[in-house]
Biopython code that builds the backbone (N, CA, C, O; Angstrom):
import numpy as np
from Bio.PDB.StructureBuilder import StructureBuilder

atoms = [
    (1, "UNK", "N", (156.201, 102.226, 84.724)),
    (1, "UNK", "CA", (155.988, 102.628, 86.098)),
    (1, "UNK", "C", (157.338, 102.693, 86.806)),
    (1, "UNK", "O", (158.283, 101.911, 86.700)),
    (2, "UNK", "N", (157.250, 103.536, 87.377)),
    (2, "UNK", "CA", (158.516, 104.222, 88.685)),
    (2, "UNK", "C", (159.088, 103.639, 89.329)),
    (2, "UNK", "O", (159.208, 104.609, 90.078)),
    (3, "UNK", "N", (159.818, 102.630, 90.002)),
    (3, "UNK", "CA", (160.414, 101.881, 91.261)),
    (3, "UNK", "C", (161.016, 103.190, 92.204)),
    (3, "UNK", "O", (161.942, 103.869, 91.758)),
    (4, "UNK", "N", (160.435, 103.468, 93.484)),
    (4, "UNK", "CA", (161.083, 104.269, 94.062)),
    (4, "UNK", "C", (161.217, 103.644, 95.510)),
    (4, "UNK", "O", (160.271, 103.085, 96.064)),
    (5, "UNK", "N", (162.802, 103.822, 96.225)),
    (5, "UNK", "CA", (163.287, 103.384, 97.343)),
    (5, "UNK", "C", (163.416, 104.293, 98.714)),
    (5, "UNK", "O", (164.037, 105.341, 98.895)),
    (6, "UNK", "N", (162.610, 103.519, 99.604)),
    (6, "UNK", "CA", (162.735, 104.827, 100.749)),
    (6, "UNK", "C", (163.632, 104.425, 101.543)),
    (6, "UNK", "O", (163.817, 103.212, 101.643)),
    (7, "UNK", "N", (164.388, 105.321, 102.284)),
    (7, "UNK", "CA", (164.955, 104.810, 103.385)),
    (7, "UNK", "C", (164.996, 105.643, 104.169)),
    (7, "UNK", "O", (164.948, 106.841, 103.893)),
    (8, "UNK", "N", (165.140, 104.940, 105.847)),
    (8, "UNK", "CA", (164.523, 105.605, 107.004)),
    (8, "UNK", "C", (165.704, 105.921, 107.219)),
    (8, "UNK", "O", (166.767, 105.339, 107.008)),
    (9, "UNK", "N", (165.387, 107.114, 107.758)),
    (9, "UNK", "CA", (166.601, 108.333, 108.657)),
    (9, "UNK", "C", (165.705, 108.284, 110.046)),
    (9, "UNK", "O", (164.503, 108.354, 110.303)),
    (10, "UNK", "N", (166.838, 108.136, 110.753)),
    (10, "UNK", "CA", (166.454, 108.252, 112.364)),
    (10, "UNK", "C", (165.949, 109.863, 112.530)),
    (10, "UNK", "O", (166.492, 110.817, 111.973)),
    (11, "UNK", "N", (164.872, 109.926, 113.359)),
    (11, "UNK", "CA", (164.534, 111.489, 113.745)),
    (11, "UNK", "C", (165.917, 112.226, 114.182)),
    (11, "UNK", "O", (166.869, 111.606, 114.657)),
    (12, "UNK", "N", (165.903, 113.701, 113.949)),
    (12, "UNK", "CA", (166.382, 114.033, 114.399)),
    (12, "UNK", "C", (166.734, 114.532, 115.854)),
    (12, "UNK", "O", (165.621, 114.715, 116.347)),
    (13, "UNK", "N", (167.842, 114.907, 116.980)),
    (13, "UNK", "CA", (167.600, 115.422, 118.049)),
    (13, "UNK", "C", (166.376, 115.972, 118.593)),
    (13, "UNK", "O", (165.976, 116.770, 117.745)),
    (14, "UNK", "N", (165.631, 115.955, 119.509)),
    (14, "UNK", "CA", (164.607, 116.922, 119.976)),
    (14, "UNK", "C", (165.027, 118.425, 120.845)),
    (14, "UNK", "O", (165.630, 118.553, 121.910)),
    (15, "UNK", "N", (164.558, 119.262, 120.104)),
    (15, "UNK", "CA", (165.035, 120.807, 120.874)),
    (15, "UNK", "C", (163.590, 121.646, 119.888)),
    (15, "UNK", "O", (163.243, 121.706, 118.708)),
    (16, "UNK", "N", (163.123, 122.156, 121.161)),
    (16, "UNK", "CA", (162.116, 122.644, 121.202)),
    (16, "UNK", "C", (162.423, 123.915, 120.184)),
    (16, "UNK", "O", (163.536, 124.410, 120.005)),
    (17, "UNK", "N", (161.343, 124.278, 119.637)),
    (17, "UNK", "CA", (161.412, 125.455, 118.503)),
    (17, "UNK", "C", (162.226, 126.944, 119.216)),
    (17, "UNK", "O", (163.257, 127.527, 118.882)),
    (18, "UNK", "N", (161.226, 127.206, 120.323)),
    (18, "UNK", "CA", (161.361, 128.630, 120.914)),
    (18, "UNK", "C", (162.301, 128.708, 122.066)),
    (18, "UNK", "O", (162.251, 129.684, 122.816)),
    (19, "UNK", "N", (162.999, 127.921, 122.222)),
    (19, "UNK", "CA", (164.011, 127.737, 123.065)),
    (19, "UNK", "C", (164.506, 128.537, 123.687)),
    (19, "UNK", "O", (165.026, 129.220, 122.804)),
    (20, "UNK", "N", (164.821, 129.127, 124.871)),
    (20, "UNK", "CA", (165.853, 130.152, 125.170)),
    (20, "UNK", "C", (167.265, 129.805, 125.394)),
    (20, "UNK", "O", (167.712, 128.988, 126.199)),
    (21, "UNK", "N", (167.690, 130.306, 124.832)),
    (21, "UNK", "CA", (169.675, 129.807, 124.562)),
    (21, "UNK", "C", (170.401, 129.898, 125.990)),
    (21, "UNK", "O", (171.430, 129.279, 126.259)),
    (22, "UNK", "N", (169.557, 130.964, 127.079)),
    (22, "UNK", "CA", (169.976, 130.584, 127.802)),
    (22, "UNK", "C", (169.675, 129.726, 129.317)),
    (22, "UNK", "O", (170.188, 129.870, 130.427)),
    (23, "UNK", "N", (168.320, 128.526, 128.680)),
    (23, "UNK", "CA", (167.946, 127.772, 129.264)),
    (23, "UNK", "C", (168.219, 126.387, 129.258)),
    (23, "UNK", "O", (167.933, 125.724, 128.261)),
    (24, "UNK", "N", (168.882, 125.729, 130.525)),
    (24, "UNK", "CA", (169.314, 124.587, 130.237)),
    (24, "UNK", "C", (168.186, 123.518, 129.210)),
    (24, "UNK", "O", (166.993, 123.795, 129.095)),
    (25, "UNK", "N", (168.580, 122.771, 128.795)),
    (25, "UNK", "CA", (168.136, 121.857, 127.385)),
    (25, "UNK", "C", (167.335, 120.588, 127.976)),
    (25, "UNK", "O", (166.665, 119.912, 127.195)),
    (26, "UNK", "N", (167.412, 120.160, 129.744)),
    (26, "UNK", "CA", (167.063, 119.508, 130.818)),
    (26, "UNK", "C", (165.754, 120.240, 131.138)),
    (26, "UNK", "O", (164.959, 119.378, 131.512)),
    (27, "UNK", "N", (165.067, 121.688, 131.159)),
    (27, "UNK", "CA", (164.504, 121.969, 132.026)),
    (27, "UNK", "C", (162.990, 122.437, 130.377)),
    (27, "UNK", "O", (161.921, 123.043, 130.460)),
    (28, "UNK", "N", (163.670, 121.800, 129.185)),
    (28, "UNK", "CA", (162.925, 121.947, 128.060)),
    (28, "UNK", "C", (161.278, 122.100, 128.168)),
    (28, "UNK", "O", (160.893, 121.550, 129.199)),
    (29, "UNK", "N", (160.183, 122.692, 127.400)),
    (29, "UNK", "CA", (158.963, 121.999, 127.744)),
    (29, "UNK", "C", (158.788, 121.503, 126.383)),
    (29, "UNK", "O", (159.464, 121.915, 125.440)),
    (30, "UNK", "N", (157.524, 120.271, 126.246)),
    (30, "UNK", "CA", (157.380, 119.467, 125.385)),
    (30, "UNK", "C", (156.211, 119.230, 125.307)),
    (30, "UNK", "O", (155.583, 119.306, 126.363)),
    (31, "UNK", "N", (155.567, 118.907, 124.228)),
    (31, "UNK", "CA", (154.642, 118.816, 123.723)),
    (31, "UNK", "C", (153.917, 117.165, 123.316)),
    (31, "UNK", "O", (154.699, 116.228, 123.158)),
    (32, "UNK", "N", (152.691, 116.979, 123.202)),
    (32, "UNK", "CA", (152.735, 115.536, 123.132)),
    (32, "UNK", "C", (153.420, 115.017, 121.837)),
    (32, "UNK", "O", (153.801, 113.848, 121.895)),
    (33, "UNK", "N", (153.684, 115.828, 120.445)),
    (33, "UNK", "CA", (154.357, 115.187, 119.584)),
    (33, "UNK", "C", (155.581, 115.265, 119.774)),
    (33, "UNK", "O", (156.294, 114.626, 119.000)),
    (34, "UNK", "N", (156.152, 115.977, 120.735)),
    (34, "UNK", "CA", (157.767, 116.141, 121.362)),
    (34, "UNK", "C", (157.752, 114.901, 121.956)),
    (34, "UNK", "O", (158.579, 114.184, 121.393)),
    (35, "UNK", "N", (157.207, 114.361, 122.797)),
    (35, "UNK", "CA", (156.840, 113.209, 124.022)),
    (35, "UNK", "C", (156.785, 111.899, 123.182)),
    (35, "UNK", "O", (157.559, 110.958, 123.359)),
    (36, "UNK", "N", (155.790, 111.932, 122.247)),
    (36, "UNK", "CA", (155.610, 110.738, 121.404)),
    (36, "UNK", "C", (157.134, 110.683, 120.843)),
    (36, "UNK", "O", (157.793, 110.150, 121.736)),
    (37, "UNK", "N", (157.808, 110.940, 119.965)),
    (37, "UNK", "CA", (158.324, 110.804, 119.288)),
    (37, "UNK", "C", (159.927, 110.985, 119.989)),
    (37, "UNK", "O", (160.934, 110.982, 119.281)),
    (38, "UNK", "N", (159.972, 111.162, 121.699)),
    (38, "UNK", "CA", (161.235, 111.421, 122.882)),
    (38, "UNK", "C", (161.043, 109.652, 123.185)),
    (38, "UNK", "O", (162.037, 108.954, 123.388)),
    (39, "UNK", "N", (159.827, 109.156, 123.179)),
    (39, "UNK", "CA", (159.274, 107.978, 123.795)),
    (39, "UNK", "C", (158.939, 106.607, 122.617)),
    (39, "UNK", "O", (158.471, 105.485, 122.809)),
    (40, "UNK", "N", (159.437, 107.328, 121.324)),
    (40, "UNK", "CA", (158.940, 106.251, 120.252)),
    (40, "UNK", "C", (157.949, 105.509, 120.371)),
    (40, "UNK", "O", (158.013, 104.367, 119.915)),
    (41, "UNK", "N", (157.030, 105.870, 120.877)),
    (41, "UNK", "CA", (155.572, 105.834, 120.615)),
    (41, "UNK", "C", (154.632, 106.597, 119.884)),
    (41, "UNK", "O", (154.976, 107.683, 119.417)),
    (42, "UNK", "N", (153.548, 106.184, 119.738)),
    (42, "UNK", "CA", (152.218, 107.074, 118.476)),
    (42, "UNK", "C", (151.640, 108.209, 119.483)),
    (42, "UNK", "O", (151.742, 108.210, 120.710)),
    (43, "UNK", "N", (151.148, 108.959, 118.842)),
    (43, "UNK", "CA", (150.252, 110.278, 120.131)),
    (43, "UNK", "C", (149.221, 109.611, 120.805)),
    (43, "UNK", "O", (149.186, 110.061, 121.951)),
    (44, "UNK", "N", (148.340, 108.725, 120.632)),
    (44, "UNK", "CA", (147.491, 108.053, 121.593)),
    (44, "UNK", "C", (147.958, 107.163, 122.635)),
    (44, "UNK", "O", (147.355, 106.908, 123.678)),
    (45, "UNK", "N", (149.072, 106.715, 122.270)),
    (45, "UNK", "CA", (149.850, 105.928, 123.467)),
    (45, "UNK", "C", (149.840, 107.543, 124.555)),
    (45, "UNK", "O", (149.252, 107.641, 125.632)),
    (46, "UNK", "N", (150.516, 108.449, 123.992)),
    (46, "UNK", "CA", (151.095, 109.213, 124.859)),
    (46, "UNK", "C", (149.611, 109.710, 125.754)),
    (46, "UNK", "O", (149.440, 109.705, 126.973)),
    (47, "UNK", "N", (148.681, 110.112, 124.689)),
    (47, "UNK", "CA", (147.086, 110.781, 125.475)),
    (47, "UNK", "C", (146.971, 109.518, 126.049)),
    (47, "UNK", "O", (146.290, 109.731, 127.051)),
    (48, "UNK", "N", (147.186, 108.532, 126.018)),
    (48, "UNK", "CA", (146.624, 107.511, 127.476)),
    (48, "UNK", "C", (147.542, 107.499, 128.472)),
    (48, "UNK", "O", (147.294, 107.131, 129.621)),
    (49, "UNK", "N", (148.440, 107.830, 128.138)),
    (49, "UNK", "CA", (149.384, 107.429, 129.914)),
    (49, "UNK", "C", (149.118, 108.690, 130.700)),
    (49, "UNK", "O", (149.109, 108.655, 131.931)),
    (50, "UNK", "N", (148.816, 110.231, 129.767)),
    (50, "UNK", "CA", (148.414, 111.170, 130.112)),
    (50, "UNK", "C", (146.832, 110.473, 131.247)),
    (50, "UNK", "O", (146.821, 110.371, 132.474)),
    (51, "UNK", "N", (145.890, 110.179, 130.433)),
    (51, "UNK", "CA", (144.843, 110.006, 130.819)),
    (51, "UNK", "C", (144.700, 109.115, 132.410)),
    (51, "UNK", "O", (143.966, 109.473, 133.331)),
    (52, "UNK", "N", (145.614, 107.885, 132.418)),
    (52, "UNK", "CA", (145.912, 107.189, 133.348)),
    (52, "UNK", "C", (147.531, 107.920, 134.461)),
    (52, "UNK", "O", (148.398, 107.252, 135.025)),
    (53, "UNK", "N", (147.369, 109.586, 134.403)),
    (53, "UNK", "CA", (148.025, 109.646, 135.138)),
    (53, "UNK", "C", (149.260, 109.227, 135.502)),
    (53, "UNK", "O", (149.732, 109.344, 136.633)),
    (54, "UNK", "N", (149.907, 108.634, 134.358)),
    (54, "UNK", "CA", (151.164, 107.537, 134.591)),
    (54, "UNK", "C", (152.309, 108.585, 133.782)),
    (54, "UNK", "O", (153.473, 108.221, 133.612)),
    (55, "UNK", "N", (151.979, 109.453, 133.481)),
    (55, "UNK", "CA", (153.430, 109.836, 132.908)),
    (55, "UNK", "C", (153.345, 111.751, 133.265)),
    (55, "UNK", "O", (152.560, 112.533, 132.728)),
    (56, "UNK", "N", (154.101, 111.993, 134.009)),
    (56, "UNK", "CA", (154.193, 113.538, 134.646)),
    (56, "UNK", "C", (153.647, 114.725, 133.499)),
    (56, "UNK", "O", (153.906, 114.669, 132.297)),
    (57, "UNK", "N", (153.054, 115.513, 133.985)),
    (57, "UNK", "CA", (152.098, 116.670, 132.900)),
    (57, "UNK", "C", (152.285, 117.413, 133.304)),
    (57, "UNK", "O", (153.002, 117.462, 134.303)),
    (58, "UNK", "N", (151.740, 118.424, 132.750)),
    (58, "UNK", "CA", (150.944, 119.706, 132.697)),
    (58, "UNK", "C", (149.664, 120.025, 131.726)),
    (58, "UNK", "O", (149.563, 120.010, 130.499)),
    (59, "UNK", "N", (148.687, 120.335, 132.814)),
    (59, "UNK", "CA", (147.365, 120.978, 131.434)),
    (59, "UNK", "C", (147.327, 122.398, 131.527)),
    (59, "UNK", "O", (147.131, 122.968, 132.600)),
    (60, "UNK", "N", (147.599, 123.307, 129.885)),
    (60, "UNK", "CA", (147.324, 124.453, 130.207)),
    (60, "UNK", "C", (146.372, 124.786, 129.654)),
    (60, "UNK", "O", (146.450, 124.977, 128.441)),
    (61, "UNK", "N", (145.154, 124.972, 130.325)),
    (61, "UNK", "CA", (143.721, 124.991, 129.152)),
    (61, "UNK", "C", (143.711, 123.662, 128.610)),
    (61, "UNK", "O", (144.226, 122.925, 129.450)),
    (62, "UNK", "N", (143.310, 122.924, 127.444)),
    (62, "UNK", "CA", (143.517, 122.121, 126.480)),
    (62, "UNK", "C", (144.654, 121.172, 126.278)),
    (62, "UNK", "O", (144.723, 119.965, 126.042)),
    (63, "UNK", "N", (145.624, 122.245, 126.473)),
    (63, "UNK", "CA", (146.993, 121.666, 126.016)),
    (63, "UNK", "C", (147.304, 121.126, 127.185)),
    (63, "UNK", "O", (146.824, 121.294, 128.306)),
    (64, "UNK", "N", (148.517, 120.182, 126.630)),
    (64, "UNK", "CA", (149.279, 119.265, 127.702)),
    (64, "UNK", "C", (150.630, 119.541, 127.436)),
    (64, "UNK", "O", (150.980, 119.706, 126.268)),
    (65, "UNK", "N", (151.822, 119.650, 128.796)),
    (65, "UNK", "CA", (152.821, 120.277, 128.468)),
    (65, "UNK", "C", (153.482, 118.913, 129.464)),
    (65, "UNK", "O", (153.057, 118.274, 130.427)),
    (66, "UNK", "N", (154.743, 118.893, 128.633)),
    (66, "UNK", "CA", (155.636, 118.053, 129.437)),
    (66, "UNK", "C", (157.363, 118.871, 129.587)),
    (66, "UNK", "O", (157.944, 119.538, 128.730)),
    (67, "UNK", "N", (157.877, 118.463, 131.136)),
    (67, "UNK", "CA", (159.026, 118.984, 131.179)),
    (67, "UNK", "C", (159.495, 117.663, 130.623)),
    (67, "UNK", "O", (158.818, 116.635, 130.597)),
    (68, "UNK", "N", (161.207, 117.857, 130.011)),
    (68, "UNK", "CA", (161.792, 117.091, 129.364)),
    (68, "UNK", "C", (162.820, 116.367, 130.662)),
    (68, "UNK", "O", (163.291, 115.230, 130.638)),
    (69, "UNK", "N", (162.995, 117.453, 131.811)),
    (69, "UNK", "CA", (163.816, 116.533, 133.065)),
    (69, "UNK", "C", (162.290, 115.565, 133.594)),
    (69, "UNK", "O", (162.561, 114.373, 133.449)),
    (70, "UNK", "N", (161.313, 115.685, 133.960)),
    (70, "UNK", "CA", (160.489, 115.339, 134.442)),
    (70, "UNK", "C", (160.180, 113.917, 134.139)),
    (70, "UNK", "O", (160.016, 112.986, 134.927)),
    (71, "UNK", "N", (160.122, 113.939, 132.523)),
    (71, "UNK", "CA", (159.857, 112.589, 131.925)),
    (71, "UNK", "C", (160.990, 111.739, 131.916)),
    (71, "UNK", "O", (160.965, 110.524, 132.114)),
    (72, "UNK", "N", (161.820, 112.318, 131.716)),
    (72, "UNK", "CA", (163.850, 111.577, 131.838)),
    (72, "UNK", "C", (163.706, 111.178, 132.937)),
    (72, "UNK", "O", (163.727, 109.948, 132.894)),
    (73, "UNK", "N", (163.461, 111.807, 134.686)),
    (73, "UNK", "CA", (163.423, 110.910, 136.011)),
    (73, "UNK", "C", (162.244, 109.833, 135.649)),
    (73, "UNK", "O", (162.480, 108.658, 135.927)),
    (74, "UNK", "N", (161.070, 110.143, 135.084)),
    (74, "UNK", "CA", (159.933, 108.989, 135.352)),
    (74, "UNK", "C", (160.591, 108.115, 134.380)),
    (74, "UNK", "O", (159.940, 107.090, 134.579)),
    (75, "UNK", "N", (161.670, 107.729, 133.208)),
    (75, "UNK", "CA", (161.968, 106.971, 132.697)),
    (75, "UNK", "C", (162.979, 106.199, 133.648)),
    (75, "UNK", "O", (163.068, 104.979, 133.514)),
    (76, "UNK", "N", (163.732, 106.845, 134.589)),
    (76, "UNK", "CA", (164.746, 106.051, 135.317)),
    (76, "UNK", "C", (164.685, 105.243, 135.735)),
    (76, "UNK", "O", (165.754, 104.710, 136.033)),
    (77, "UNK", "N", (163.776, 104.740, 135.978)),
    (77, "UNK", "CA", (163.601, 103.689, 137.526)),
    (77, "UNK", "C", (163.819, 102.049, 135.743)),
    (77, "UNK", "O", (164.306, 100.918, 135.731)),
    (78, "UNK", "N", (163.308, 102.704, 134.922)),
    (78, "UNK", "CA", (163.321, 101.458, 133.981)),
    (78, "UNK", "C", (164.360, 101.336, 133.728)),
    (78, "UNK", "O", (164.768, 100.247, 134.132)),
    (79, "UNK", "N", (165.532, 102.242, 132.939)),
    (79, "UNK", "CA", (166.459, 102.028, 132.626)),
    (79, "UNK", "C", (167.284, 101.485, 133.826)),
    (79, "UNK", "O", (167.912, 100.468, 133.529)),
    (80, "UNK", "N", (167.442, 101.912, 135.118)),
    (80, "UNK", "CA", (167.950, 100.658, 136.102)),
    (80, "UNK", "C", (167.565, 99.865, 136.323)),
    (80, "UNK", "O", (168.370, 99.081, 136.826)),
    (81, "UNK", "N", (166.120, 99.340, 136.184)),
    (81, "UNK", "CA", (165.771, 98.145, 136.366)),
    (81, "UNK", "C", (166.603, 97.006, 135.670)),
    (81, "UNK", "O", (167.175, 96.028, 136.152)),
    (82, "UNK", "N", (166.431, 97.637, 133.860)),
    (82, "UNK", "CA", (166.670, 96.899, 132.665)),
    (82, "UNK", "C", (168.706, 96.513, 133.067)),
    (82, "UNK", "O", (169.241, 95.574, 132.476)),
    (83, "UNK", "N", (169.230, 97.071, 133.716)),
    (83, "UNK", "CA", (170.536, 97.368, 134.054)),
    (83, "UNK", "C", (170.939, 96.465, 135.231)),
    (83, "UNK", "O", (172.124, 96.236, 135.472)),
    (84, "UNK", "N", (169.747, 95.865, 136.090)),
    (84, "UNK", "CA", (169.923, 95.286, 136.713)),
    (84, "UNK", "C", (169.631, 94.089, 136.530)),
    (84, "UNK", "O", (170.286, 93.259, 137.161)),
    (85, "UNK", "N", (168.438, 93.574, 135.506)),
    (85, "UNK", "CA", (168.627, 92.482, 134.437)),
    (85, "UNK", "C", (169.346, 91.899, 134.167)),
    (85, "UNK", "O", (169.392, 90.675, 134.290)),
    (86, "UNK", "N", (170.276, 92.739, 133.629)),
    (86, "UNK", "CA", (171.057, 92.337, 132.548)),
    (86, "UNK", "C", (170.976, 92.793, 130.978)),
    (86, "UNK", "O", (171.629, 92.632, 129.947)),
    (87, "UNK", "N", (169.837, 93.429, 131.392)),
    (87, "UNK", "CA", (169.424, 93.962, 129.512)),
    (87, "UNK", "C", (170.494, 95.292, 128.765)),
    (87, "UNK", "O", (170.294, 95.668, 127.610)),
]
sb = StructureBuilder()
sb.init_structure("model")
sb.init_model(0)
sb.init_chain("A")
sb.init_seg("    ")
for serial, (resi, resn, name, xyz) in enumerate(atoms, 1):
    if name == "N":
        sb.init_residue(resn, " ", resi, " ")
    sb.init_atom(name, np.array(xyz, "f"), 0.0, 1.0, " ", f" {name:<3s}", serial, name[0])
structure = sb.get_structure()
């Protein structure tokens, strides 16, 4: 039998597939596996903060769209918090 070794590679950058080259990289849209994985969280974390209104959206039909500046300001207030900690 086989011994085989995995090792983790950090994801890569996030940049949306269809991008326009000449759209700032701030004003991105995102998707919940863009979101999950911007937020290192699983997709049901993300469909609940969706659900509880706690993390900025869009529904188009079905789908849920996130701007990438949108979620970066709703992250701010933590990263200064954590800054004012001490963390």
């Amino acid at each position: 039998m086989e011994t085989t070794s995995l090792t983790l590679v950090p994801p890569p950058p996030l940049v949306p597939a269809a991008r326009n080259e000449n759209e700032p990289i701030g004003d991105a849209v995102l998707d919940v596996d863009d979101i999950a994985a911007l937020l290192r969280v699983g997709r049901n974390t993300v469909y609940d903060l969706v659900a509880r209104n706690e993390l900025p959206h869009r529904r188009l039909g079905k789908q849920i769209r996130f701007s990438r500046a949108a979620v970066m300001r709703w992250l701010d207030p933590w990263s200064s918090q954590g800054a004012a900690k001490g963390r």
